[in-house]
GUROSE-464681 format. One record per residue (C-alpha): residue in three letters; x, y, z. Coordinates in steps of 0.5 Angstrom, whole numbers, plus 500, padded with zeros to 3 digits. Example, Ala and Ser with C-alpha at 12.3 -4.5 7.8 and 13.67 -1.06 7.14 Angstrom:
2
ALA525491516SER527498514
This chain:
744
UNK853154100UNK858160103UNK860161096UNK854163093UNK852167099UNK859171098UNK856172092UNK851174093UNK852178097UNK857182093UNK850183087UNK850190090UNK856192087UNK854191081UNK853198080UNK861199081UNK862195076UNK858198071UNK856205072UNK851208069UNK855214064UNK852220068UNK852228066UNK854234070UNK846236071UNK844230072UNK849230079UNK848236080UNK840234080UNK842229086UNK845234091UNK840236097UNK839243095UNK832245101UNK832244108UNK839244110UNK842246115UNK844253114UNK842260116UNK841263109UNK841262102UNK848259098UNK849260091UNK854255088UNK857256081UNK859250077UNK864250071UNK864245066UNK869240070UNK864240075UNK868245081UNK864248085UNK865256086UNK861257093UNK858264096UNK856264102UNK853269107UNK857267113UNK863263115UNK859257117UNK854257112UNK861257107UNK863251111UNK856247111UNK856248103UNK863246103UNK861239107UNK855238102UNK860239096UNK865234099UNK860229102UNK856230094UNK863229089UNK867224094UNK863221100UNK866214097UNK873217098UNK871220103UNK868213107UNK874209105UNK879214108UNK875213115UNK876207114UNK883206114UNK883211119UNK879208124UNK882200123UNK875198120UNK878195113UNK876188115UNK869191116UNK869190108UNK874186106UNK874180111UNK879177116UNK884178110UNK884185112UNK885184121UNK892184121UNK893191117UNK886193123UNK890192128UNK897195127UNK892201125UNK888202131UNK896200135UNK898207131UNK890209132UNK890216128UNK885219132UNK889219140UNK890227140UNK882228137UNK879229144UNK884234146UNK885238139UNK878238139UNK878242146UNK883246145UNK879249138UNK878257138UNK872258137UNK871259130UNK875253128UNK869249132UNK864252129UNK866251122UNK869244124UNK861243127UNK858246119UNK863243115UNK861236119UNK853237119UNK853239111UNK858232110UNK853228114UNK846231111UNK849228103UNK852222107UNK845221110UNK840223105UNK843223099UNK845218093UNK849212096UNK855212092UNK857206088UNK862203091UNK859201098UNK855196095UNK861192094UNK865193099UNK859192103UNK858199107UNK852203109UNK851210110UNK854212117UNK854218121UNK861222120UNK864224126UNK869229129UNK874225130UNK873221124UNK876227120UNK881229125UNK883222124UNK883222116UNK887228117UNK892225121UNK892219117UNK893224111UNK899227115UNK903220117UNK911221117UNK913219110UNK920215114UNK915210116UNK916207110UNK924207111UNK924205118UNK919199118UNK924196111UNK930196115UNK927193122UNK927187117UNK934188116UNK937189123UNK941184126UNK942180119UNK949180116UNK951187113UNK946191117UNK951195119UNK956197113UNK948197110UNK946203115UNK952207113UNK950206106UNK944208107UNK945215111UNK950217106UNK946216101UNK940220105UNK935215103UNK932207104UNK931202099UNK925203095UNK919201099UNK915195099UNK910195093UNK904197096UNK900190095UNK905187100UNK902184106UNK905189111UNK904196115UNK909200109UNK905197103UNK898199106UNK900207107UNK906208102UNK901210097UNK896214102UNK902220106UNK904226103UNK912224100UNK913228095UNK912235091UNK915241088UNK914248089UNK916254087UNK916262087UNK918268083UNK919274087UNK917280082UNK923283079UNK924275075UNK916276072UNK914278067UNK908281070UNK912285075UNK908282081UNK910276085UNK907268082UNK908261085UNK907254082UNK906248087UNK905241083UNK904235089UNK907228088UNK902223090UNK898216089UNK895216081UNK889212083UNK883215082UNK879220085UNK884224086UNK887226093UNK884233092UNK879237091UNK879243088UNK875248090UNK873256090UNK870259096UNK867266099UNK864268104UNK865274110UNK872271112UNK875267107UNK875269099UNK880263096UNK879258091UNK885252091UNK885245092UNK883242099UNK883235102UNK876230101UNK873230108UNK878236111UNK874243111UNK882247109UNK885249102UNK892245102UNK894250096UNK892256094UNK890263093UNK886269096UNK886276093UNK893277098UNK896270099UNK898265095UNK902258097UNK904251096UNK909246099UNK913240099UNK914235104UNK920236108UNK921229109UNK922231117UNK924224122UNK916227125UNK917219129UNK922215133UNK922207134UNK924206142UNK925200144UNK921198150UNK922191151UNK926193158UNK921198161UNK918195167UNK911192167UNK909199170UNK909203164UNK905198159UNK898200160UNK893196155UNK887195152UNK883191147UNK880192140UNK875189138UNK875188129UNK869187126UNK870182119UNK865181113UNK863174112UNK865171119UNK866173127UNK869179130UNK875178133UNK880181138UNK887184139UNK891188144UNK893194145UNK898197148UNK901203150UNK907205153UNK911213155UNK914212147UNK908210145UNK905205142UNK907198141UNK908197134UNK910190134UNK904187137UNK902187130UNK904182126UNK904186119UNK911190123UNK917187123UNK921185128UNK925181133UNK923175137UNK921178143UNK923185142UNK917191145UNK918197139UNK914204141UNK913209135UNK913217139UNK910220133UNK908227132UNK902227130UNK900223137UNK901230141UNK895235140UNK897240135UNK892242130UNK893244123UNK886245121UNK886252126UNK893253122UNK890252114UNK884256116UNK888262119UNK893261113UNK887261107UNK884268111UNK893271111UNK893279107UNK901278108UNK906273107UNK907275115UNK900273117UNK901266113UNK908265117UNK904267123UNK898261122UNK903255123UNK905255130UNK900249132UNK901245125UNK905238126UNK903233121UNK906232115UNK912237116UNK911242110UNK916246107UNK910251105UNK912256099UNK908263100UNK907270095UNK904276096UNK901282093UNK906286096UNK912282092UNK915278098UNK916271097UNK918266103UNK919259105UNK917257112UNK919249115UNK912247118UNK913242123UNK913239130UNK920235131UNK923233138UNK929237140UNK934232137UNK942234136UNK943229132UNK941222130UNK944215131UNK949212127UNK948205129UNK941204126UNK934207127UNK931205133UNK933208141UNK934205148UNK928207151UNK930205158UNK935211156UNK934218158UNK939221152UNK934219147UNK928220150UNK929227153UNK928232146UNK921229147UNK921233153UNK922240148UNK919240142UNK921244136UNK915249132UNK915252127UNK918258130UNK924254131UNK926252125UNK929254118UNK926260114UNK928264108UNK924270105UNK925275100UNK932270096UNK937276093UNK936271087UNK929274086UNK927265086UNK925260091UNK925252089UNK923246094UNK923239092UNK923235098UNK931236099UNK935236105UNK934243108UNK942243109UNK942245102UNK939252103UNK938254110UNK944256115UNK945252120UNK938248121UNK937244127UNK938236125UNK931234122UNK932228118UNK934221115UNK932222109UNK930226103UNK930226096UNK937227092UNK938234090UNK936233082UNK930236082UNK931242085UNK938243082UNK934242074UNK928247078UNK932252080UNK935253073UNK930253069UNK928259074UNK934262072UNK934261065UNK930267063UNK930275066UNK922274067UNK918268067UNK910268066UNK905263068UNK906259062UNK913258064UNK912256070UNK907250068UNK911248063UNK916247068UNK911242072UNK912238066UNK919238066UNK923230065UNK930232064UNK934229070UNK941233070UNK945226074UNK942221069UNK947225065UNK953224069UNK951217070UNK951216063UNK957218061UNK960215067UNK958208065UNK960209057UNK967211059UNK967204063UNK964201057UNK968204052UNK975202056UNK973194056UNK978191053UNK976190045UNK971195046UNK964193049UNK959190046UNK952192043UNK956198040UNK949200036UNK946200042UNK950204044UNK949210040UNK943212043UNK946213050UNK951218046UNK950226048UNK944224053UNK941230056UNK938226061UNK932228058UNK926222060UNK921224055UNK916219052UNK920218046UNK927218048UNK930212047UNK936214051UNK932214057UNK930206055UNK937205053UNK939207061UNK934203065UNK936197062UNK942198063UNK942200070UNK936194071UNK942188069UNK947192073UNK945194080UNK943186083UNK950185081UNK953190085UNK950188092UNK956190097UNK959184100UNK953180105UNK948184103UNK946179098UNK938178102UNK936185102UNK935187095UNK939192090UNK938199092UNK934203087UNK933209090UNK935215086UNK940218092UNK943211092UNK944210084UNK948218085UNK951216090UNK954210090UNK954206083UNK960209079UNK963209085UNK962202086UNK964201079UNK971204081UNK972199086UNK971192083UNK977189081UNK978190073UNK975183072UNK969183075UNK967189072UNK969187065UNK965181067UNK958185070UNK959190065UNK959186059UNK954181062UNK949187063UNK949190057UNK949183053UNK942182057UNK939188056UNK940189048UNK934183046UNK929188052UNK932194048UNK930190041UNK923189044UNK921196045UNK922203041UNK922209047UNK921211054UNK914211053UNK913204050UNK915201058UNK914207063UNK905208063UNK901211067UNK895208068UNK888211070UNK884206075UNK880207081UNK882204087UNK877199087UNK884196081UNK886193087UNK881187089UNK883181087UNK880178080UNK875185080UNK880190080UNK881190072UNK873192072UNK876199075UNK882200070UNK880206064UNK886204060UNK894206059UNK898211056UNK905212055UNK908217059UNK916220061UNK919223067UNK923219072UNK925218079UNK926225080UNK926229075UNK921235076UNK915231072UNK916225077UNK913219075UNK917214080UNK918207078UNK923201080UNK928197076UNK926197068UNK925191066UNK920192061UNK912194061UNK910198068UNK905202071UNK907208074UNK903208081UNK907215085UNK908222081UNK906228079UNK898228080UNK896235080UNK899243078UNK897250080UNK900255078UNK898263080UNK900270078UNK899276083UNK898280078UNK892278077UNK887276081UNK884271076UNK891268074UNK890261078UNK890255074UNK890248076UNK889240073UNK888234077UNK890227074UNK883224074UNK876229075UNK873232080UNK868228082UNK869221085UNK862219082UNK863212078UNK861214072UNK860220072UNK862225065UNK866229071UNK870223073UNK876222069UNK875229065UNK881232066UNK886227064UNK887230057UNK888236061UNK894234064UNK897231059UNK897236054UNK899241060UNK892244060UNK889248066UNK883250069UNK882257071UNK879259077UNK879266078UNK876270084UNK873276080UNK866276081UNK864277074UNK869272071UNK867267076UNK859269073UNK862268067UNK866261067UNK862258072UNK854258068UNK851252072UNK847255078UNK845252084UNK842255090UNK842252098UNK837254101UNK834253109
C-alpha cells in the first residue's frame, strides 16, 4: 500500500518525464505581461535563443522585469537552488536527504542576511525589493514548472533572504572540498607525510564523486571552482581598442548556471551573464566596462577545533526538517565564536568525540549584490575596482577592460589576516589566540593584489597560485590549479602581434596541456630504458612527438591516460595504501617522475611493465580521446534514482582535459566516462565595438523542459559559435524581432 501511494504520488511528474516539445512563442505567450507590478511599460526583445533584451524606464522597473524574466525561464532552477540553500531537500526527496538538511542548515547560508539586508544603500533595496516582486509575481501566477510535480513542490513565495541565501550558496569556498576529504584522513598512518604532499603539490585529492552520501559530494558541483580569463590591452588588438574573453568552469548539468541577459534602463545599460535567482551580471559589458573572472581559490574558511571551549561558549538550537512521505524530524544545531559545529552532521568527518567549527567568510555581512551593481553601472576600469570593497564570496580574480585602453585584475575577497598556514594539517586550536586572531582583521579587496595596465599588453587568469604574478601578496591559500592553463594561455596571447575576437574564442577552445607533454616523454625514457626494451612498442608510437594536444581524435591523449590510469594506484607513498591514488593535475606534475625516479631499479621495471602491459588490450578497444571522454547533456533530474535516465539528451565525444584551457575534468581513464565539470560557458568582448559581444551556453537559455530553447545552444558551443548581444539600439532591434510589452 505505501508503495503505491508513493506512486501515486509521483503521477504528476509525469510532465517531467515527457515534456510537451514547446516553441518560443508559445513561452513567450506564458509570461505574465498585464497588471504587474511596474510604474510604466517595459519593452522586452527576444532573439531566436530565447535572450531577452529588456528596456525599462527606471531602474526598478529594470529590476521587476528582470524578476519576471528569471522567475519565467529558470523559476524550477530557481526553486531547487532554495532548496538547497535553505536544508529543505528532504521536503522533496524524503528522509534519505535529512542528513545532508542538516549539515546545510549547521552551514546555514543565509546567517548574514539580516544584517546585509540592513546594511543595503538605498538603491540596492529598492532593486533587490523589485527584482523579488517581479520573481514572486511568475512564481505565483504563472505556469508551474515541470519538475515540481515530481519532486513534490508547490509555488512559494521567494524571500530576501532566500536569495541572499542562494547567493552565499553560489559562493561556498571551493577548499571545503579538500578540507572535508582530509579530515578523514587525520590521524591515520601517513597523514603527515600526505599533508606535505599535498602542499607542495598545491592541491588535494580529487574530491568525492558528487553521489557520495557526503557534505563535498553535494556542493562539489554547485561552488564556483574554476574559470579562465583573459584580456588584451590595445597595443596587442587587432581593433586597436581593448578586449576581454572570460569562459567559467562549472557543473554540465542542465539548465545552465547562467543566464544570459541584455538590459537598459536610466543606470544600467549592459548585456551579460547573470546568476538564475540574483539581480547582477556575473560577466559582462556596458558601453565603457567590460569584465570576467576566476575563482581565486582563496582559503575564505578555517576548520577550529572547538572540542575544549568551555560550555560558555556553544549556544544551540533545533531545527525542525520536514520529510516527503514520513514525519518531521529534529536536529541540533550549534554555534560556537569560530562558527558552527560542522561535525554535528553525520555527512562531515571527523573523530570520535572531536567538536569542528568552520569560520567562513561568507558568514560575516559583506555584500556582493551592492558591488556587482555598481560594477555593472562603472565608466572606468577605476570605478569598477572601486565597486569591490564589500564582496566577499567566492573570492574572484576579476579581469577588467575599458574604453580608455586600460586593462587590470583586482583580487575580490574577504580573507582573515593570516601570516601563514599550518604545516601539520588543516585545522586549528581554537582554544588558541595565535589562530584565531586574523579573524579579528580581515582583509578586502583594497588589501590585496592588484595589477593594471602589464607592460606585455596581456593578462591571464586561470585559477593559478597568485604568487605567479603578484609581488609579494599576503598568504591567501592551499590550493590552487597547477600553472598549465594559464602558461598555454598566455602564449597563445603572445603568439600574435594583434589578436581579434575570433582568437580569443578559439582560445577558449584550446585542449593542448604543455606538461602532458613533459610527462609523456618522461615516462618514454623510463620505457625505453627497461632492460629489453618495453613492451607494447606499436602502441607506443602514438605517445611519440606528443604536443600535449587532447583533441577529440588524438590517440596519444587515450594512449597516456591509460598508461597513467595502470600506473598512479601503484605508486601510492608508503602507508597510504587507504587514501587512494592521487589524480589531481598538480600532483600528477609534481610528483609522478619524480616518484618514478625513486623506486628501485626492480620495482620500477615491474610497475612499469605492469602498467603498459594493462593498458594495450583497453587502448585496443578504442580508436581516440573522444571515444571514452564524453560530455553528456542531462538535466539535473539524471540523479534520481531509477528516473535519471529519463532526463538524459544524449552523448557526444569531446577533448580537453584536466587543465587544458577548454577544461573537461575527469578522473583516472579506464574506459567510457562522462565528463560532469568544464567549460560550460564563453564570452568574449571587443571595446572597439559596442556590439562586439559574443557568448554561448552549454545547454539553452530556458530551463522549461521541453522547450525548442532548452538545449539549443549546445551546437553552438561545440562548433565554437556564439551569440551576439549587442548594446546599439538599432542592431538590438534588428536581431531581437519578438516583442513583448509589460505593462502596469
Amino acid at each position: 500500500m505505501s508503495l503505491a501511494l508513493a506512486m501515486l504520488a509521483l503521477l504528476p511528474g509525469c510532465g517531467a518525464l515527457a515534456p510537451r516539445p514547446t516553441s518560443i512563442d508559445q513561452r513567450l505567450a506564458t509570461l505574465p505581461q498585464e497588471g504587474l507590478g511596474l510604474a510604466g511599460p517595459v519593452t522586452i526583445r527576444w532573439n531566436e535563443h530565447l535572450v531577452p533584451w529588456i528596456e525599462a524606464g527606471s531602474d526598478t522597473d529594470l529590476a521587476y522585469a528582470l524578476g519576471l524574466v528569471h522567475g519565467h525561464l529558470r523559476g524550477g532552477q530557481i526553486a531547487l537552488l532554495r532548496m538547497v540553500a535553505r536544508g529543505r531537500l528532504s521536503e522533496m526527496a524524503g528522509p534519505l536527504a535529512r542528513d545532508y538538511d542538516h549539515a546545510l542548515r549547521i552551514l546555514d547560508f543565509a546567517h548574514a542576511a539580516p544584517e546585509i539586508e540592513r546594511r543595503w544603500p538605498p538603491e540596492t533595496r529598492a532593486f533587490m525589493t523589485a527584482f523579488l516582486a517581479g520573481l514572486n509575481r511568475v512564481t505565483l501566477d504563472g505556469p508551474r514548472p515541470p519538475e515540481f510535480g515530481l519532486l513534490g513542490l508547490r509555488p512559494e513565495p521567494f524571500t530576501t533572504t532566500d536569495l541572499l541565501a542562494i547567493g552565499r550558496l553560489a559562493g561556498t569556498d571551493v577548499n571545503w572540498l579538500s578540507y572535508f576529504s582530509l579530515l578523514a584522513e587525520r590521524g591515520k598512518p601517513g597523514f603527515a607525510a600526505a599533508w606535505r604532499r599535498t602542499l607542495e603539490a598545491g592541491a588535494n585529492l580529487t574530491p568525492p564523486a558528487p553521489r557520495e552520501a557526503n557534505l563535498p559530494g553535494l556542493l562539489a558541483g554547485l561552488s564556483r571552482a574554476g574559470s579562465n580569463a583573459v584580456a588584451v590591452a590595445p597595443t596587442h588588438s587587432a581593433s586597436g581598442a581593448a578586449m576581454l574573453a572570460s569562459d567559467p568552469h562549472l557543473g554540465l548539468s542542465l539548465p545552465n548556471l547562467w543566464l544570459l541577459v541584455g538590459m537598459r534602463s536610466p543606470s544600467f545599460h549592459a548585456v551579460g551573464m547573470m546568476v538564475p535567482g540574483l539581480p547582477i551580471i556575473g560577466l559582462g559589458r556596458n558601453p565603457d566596462v567590460a569584465w570576467g573572472g576566476t575563482n581565486l581559490r582563496a582559503a575564505s574558511s578555517d576548520l577550529f577545533d572547538v572540542s575544549r571551549l568551555p560550555p560558555g561558549a556553544f549556544t544551540e538550537s533545533e531545527a525542525t526538517i520536514r520529510q516527503r512521505f514520513w514525519f518531521p524530524t529534529t536536529r541540533r544545531v550549534r554555534m560556537t565564536p569560530q562558527g558552527p559545529v560542522l561535525t554535528d552532521a553525520s555527512v562531515v568527518p571527523g573523530r570520535p568525540g572531536e567538536a569542528l567549527a568552520l569560520r567562513w567568510a561568507g558568514q560575516e555581512p559583506a555584500d556582493e549584490i551592492t558591488s556587482l551593481l555598481r560594477a555593472a553601472r562603472a565608466r572606468s576600469g577605476a570605478e569598477f575596482r572601486a565597486s569591490f570593497g564589500s564582496f566577499a564570496v567566492s573570492p574572484q580574480n576579476f579581469l577588467y577592460a575599458d574604453r580608455a585602453g586600460t586593462i587590470g585584475r583586482l583580487t575580490a575577497a574577504i580573507l582573515p589576516s593570516r601570516t601563514g598556514f599550518p604545516a601539520e594539517g588543516p585545522v586549528l586550536d581554537a582554544t588558541n589566540p595565535a589562530a584565531t586572531a586574523p579573524w579579528a582583521r580581515l582583509l578586502h579587496a583594497g588589501d590585496l593584489p592588484a595589477l593594471e595596465n602589464p607592460p606585455d599588453g596581456v593578462l591571464a587568469s586561470a585559477n593559478e597560485n597568485p604568487d605567479l604574478w603578484a609581488r609579494q601578496p599576503p598568504p591567501v591559500g592551499y590550493f590552487f590549479s597547477d600553472g598549465d592553463r594559464v602558461a598555454r594561455l598566455r602564449a597563445l596571447l603572445l603568439a600574435r602581434p594583434k589578436l581579434t575576437p575570433e582568437d580569443l574564442a578559439m582560445l577558449q577552445r584550446d585542449t593542448l596541456a604543455p606538461k602532458a607533454a613533459v610527462l609523456a616523454k618522461g615516462l618514454l625514457a623510463h620505457l625505453d630504458a627497461l632492460p629489453g626494451g618495453p613492451p607494447e612498442p606499436a602502441l607506443l608510437a602514438a605517445l611519440r612527438g606528443w604536443d600535449g594536444d587532447y583533441a577529440a581524435d588524438s590517440r596519444a591523449a587515450l594512449v597516456f591516460e591509460l598508461i597513467l590510469a595502470r600506473l598512479l594506484p601503484t605508486l601510492l607513498p608508503e602507508g597510504r595504501s587507504g587514501r587512494g591514488p592521487e589524480t589531481g593535475w598538480n600532483f600528477i606534475t609534481t610528483f609522478l617522475l619524480r616518484d618514478l625516479d625513486a623506486l628501485p631499479e626492480a620495482r620500477r621495471t615491474e610497475l612499469l611493465r605492469r602498467a603498459l602491459t594493462e593498458a594495450a588490450p583497453l587502448a585496443g578497444r578504442y580508436r581516440n580521446w573522444g571515444d571514452v571522454h564524453r560530455l553528456r547533456a542531462a538535466h539535473w533530474l539524471v540523479n534520481l534514482p531509477v528516473l535519471g535516465r529519463a532526463f538524459v539528451l544524449g552523448d557526444m565525444p569531446v577533448g580537453g582535459s584536466r587543465e587544458t584551457p577548454m577544461k573537461t575534468g575527469h578522473g583516472l581513464v579506464g574506459g567510457p566516462h562522462e565528463v560532469s565539470f568544464g567549460s560550460m560557458a564563453r564570452y568574449v568582448s571587443d571595446l572597439g565595438d559596442p556590439d562586439s559581444n559574443w557568448f554561448t551556453l552549454f545547454g539553452g537559455q530556458d530551463g522549461w523542459l521541453g522547450s525548442a530553447a532548452f538545449a539549443d545552444q549546445i551546437p553552438l558551443w561545440r562548433e565554437g559559435r556564439s551569440i551576439r548581444l549587442p548594446l546599439r539600439p538599432t542592431t538590438v532591434a534588428a536581431e531581437f524581432p519578438r516583442v513583448t510589452v509589460l505593462r502596469p
